[in-house]
C-alpha positions in Angstrom: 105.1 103.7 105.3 101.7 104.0 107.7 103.0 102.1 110.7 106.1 103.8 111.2 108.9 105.8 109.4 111.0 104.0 108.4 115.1 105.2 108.5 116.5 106.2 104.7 112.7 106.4 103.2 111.7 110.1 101.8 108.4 111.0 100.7 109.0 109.7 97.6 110.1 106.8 98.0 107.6 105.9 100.5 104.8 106.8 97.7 106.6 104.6 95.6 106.5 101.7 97.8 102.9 102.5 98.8 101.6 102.4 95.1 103.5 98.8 94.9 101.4 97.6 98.2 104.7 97.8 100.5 103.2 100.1 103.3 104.8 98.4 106.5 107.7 97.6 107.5 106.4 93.6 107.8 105.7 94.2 104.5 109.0 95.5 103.0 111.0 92.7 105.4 108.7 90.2 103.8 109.3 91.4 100.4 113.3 91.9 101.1 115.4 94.8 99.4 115.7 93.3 96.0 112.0 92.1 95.5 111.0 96.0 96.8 113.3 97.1 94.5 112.2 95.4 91.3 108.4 96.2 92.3 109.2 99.7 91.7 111.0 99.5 89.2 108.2 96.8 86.9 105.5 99.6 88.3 107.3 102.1 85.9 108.9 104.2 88.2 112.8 105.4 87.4 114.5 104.6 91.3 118.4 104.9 91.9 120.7 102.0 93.6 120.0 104.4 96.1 116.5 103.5 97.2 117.6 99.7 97.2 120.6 100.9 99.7 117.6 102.7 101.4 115.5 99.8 101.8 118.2 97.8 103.0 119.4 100.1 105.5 115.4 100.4 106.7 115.4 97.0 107.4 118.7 96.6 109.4 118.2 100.1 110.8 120.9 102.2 109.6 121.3 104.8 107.4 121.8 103.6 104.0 126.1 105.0 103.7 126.5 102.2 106.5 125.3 99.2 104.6 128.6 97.4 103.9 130.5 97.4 100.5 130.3 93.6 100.4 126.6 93.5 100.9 125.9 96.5 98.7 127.6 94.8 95.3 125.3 91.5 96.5 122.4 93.5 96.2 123.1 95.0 93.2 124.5 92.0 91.6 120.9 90.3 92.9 118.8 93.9 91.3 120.8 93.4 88.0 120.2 89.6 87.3 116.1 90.5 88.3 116.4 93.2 85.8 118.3 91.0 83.0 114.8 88.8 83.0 112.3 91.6 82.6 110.7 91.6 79.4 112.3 94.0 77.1 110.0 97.5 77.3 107.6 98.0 74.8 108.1 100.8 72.5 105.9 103.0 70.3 106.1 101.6 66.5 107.9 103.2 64.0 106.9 106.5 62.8 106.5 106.5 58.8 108.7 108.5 56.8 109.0 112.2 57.2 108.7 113.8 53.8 108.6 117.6 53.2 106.5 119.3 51.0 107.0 122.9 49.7 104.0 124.9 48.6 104.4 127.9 46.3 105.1 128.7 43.0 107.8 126.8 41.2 108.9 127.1 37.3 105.9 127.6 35.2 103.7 127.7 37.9 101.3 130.9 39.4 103.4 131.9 42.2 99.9 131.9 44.5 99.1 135.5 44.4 95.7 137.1 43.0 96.4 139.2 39.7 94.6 142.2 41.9 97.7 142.8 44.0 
């Protein structure tokens, strides 16, 4: 975060926000914990409940093992229900069948050598 560290963000999780335009602290508290969250997340990155602990605990400045229980399952509740409406990932199409072939000599066939050898 360029304008000033923020409390509970590492390196990574600070590129992560970057990359979704979340570089200051206005703009996380604009955003909120959940919305930061799930702009990770859509961007295709794989965070933890932790980072969305993190970013709340950045925002009411305290380290992210202080955020109360009550408020912690309300955010994850809130993450969850955001996740349940994302669009199912895409994925690759079915590969065709896998079918094996064995090369070499078989009954009444030339078992692949020259005569010469």
């Amino acid at each position: 975060m360029s304008a000033r560290k923020l409390r509970n963000i590492g390196p990574k999780s600070a590129a992560w926000l970057r990359q979704v335009g979340l570089r200051t602290h206005e703009d996380l508290a604009a955003a909120g914990p959940v919305e930061a969250y799930m702009r990770v997340r859509r961007a295709g990155f794989k965070p933890g409940l932790n980072l969305l602990y993190a970013i709340e605990g950045a925002l009411e400045d305290c380290h992210w093992q202080e955020v109360p229980e009550a408020r912690r399952a309300e955010l994850v509740a809130a993450a969850e229900a955001a996740i349940a409406e994302l669009p199912p990932p895409r994925g690759k199409p079915a590969a065709a069948p896998v079918t094996t072939i064995h090369h070499g000599a078989g009954p009444g066939e030339a078992d692949g050598r020259d005569d010469d050898e």
